[in-house]
C-alpha positions, 0 to 999 in steps of 0.5 A: 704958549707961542706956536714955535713952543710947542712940544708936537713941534718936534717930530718924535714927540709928535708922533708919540701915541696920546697916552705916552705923550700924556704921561710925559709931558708934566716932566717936559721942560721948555729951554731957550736956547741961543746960538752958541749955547754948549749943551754939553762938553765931552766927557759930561754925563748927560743929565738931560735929553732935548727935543728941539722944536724951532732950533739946531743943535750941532754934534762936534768931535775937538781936537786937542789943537781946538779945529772941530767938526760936525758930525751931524745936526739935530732939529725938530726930527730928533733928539740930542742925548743918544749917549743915554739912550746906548747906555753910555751916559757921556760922549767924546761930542760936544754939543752946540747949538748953531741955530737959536731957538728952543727945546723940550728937554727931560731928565735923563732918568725919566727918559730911561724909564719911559725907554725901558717900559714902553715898546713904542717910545723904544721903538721910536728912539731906535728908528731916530738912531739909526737915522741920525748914524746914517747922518754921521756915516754920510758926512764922514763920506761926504767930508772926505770924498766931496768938495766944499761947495758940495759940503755947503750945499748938503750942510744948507738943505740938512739945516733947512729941512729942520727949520720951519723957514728958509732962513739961518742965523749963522756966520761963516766963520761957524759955518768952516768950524761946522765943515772943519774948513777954512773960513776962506773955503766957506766965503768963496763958496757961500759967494757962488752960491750968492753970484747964482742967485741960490742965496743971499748972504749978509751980516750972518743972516743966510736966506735961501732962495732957491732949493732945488738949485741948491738941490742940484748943486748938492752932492748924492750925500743929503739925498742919501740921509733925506731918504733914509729919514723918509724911510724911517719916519714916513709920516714926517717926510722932509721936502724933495 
């Protein structure tokens, strides 16, 4: 099994006790997982939850004229398939990935079973919950009060503490779906991030090169998900 397929690549799985994890790793399934691929639409019951390991999946809410955004990112620190875990089987949300890799994914009927009769896979999920609500509460915020440079940069570091290198495969075109912006906004900030020598940019290969720049740039918002995160989730502590 290649390095990046391995299951203790994600966080929550990793940090499963050895008999929880033993019990459920005959039901774990690897997934490819290519950019743009749609996990789910809104509305579709989820059959599955995923556990990505070296990929990215985005959390939009479409509107009815096809404009979207992002209302969080899920990477190898979580899970896409909370519906589930509240009960409510289906989401408004669509489900994409914008960063191709692989996941683990497992039937939602076992991940219910687990859930209800072990108390430290429940209390793991929970944490994860509430660090991925922190996250969409803070991009609602950040959406409406920042500017679209501060926007990138947080959107930048969030992808970044969810890969295992400084790299992403993404156009700016789904940068600006991600954002809920226009192309031209991305573009323009994507070029002073280049012009600073922060990043470099060519044909939807995005390398950063210098993050703690980035960090400066960036407004308090990815501060405020990153430490929330580190709270939560000590022993997996994202980069300051």
């Amino acid at each position: 099994m290649p390095p990046s397929e391995l299951p203790q690549n994600n966080h929550l799985l990793a940090a499963l006790t050895p008999d929880v994890f033993q019990r459920i790793l005959p039901q774990l399934e690897w997934v490819s997982l290519p950019l743009g691929t749609v996990l789910y639409e809104s509305g579709d019951k989820l059959q599955h939850v995923y556990f990505p390991t070296d990929s990215i999946v985005s959390l939009l809410y479409v509107m009815e004229n096809g404009a979207s955004a992002e209302i969080s990112v899920v990477g190898n620190d979580g899970f896409v398939g909370i519906a589930i875990l509240m009960g409510g089987e289906s989401t408004p949300s669509r489900a994409i990935v914008q960063s191709g890799g692989g996941a683990y994914r497992l039937s939602a009927r076992r991940f219910k079973e687990e859930f209800h009769q072990n108390i430290q896979f429940l209390h793991l999920m929970l944490r994860y919950s509430q660090a991925l609500l922190t996250q969409m509460a803070q991009t609602a915020v950040c959406n409406r009060h920042h500017s679209i440079d501060q926007q990138l940069c947080r959107w930048l570091l969030l992808s970044l503490d969810r890969l295992s290198g400084n790299q992403l495969i993404m156009t700016q075109e789904l940068i600006a779906n991600m954002l809920g912006v226009r192309r031209e906004g991305v573009t323009e900030a994507a070029g002073k991030l280049q012009k600073d020598g922060v990043i470099e940019y060519s044909r939807g290969h995005l390398t950063v090169l210098k993050r703690q720049r980035l960090e400066e740039l960036c407004c308090e918002c990815y501060a405020v998900v990153r430490d929330e995160t580190n709270r939560l989730f000590p022993y997996t502590r994202f980069d300051k």
